[in-house]
N, C-alpha and C positions, 0 to 999 in steps of 0.2 A: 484622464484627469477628471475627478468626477466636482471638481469645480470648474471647469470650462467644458465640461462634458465631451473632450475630446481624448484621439487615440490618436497613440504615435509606438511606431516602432524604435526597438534602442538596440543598444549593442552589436557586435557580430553575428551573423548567421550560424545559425546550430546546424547540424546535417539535416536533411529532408527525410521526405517518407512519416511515416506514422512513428513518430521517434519516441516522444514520452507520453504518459497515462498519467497526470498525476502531479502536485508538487506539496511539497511540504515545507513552512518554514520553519527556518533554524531562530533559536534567540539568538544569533548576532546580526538576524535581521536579513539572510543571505536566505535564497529560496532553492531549495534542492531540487530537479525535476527526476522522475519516475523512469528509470528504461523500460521502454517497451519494444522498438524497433533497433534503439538506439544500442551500440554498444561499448558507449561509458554515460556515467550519469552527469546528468544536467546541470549546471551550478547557475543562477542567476544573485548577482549584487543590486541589488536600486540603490544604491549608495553611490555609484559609478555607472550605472546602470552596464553593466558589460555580464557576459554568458561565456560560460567557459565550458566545454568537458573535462573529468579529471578521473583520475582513477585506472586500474589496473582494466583490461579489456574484456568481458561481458559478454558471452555466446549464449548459441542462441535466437528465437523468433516469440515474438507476442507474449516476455518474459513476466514481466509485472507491471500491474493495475492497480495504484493506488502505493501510499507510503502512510507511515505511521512515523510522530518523532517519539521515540522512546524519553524513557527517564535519562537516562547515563546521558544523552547528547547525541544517541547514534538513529540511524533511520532506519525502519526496519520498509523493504519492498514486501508487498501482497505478491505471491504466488500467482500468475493467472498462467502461464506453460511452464513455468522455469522447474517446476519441481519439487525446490528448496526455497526458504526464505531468503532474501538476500538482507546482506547488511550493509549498509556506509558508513563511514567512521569519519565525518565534515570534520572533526581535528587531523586526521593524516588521510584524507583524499582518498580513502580503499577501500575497497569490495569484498565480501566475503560472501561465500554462500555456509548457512547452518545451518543445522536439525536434519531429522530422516527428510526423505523425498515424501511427498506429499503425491495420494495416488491423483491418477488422471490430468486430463489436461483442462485448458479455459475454465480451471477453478474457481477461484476466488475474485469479488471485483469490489475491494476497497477493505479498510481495516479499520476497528474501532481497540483504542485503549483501555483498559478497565483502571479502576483505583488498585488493583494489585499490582499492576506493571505489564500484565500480559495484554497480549494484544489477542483479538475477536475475528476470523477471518470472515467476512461474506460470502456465502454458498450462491453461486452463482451456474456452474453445471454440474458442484460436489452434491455427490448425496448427504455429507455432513458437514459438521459445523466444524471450521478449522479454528484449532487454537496456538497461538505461540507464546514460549516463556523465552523472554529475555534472559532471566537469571541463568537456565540450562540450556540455554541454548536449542531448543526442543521444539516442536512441531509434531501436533497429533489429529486427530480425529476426532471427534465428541456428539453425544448426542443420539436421538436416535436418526433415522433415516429421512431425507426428502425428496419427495420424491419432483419429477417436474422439469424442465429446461429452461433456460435464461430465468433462474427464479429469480435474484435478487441482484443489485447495484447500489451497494452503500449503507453505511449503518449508523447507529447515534445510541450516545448510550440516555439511557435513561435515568432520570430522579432514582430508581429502586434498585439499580445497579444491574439494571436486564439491559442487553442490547435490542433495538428496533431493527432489522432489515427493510429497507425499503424495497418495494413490489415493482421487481420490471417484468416480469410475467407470470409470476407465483397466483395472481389473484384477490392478493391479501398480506398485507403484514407480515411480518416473522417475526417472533419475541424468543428469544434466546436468554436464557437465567444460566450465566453462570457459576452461580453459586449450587445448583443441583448439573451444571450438565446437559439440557433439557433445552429443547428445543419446540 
């Protein structure tokens, strides 16, 4: 409570271990948490303050890093082992995985939305820049190459509709235009 500057625990106990990466709120105000060890995804209410899991069951290890709220209402998970994107659908509590498999592992770490709807992955041990379309359900490649390990953790889109990576061991910056592809 950052008017009495204190902290309290609420709700029931979620399972242990490195469970989520991540949360994203929903506009009813409910906060969705990330799986990453876990396998179903996280729901937290502050309205009630109570934590639920919900959803169909989620295999799998160190599956997704990061969420994006889409347009439609649904959540899309970053990729960081899982493969695929995953989807949530907070109106009926389900999981899906879409698009091709996305190569390699400990991908992507967080996701940015652009004003089209797609969402921006962060290259974090990909060599390129992941892109996902809501609309087709799709998941690709883009870009040209980077090269590097643990390069990036997290992104923001910018005033000119480039996305920023932020530097966790890149060195420097990464500016991604998606409007050329180009990294």
């Amino acid at each position: 409570d950052p008017a009495t500057d204190t902290f309290s625990l609420v709700g029931p106990t979620l399972p242990g271990g490195y469970t989520y990466r991540g949360g994203v709120l929903l506009p009813s105000g409910k906060v969705v948490f990330v799986p990453y060890e876990a396998d179903k995804v996280g729901v937290f209410d502050p309205a009630t303050e109570t934590s639920s899991t919900v959803g169909n069951t989620i295999s799998g290890t160190f599956k997704y890093f990061g969420g994006v709220l889409l347009p439609s209402g649904k959540v899309a998970f970053v990729s960081y082992n899982a493969g695929n994107v995953g989807i949530f659908d907070p109106a009926t509590d389900t999981f899906s995985l879409v698009g091709p498999t996305l190569p390699g592992g400990y991908t992507y770490r967080g996701g940015v939305l652009l004003p089209s709807g797609k969402v921006v992955f962060v290259p974090y041990e990909a060599d390129k820049v992941g892109v996902f379309d809501p609309a087709t359900e799709t998941s690709s490649t883009v870009g040209n190459t980077i090269s590097g390990t643990f390069k990036y953790f997290g992104g923001v889109l910018l005033p000119s509709g480039k996305v920023a990576f932020v530097s966790y061991n890149a060195g420097n910056v990464g500016i991604f235009d998606p409007a050329t592809d180009t990294f």
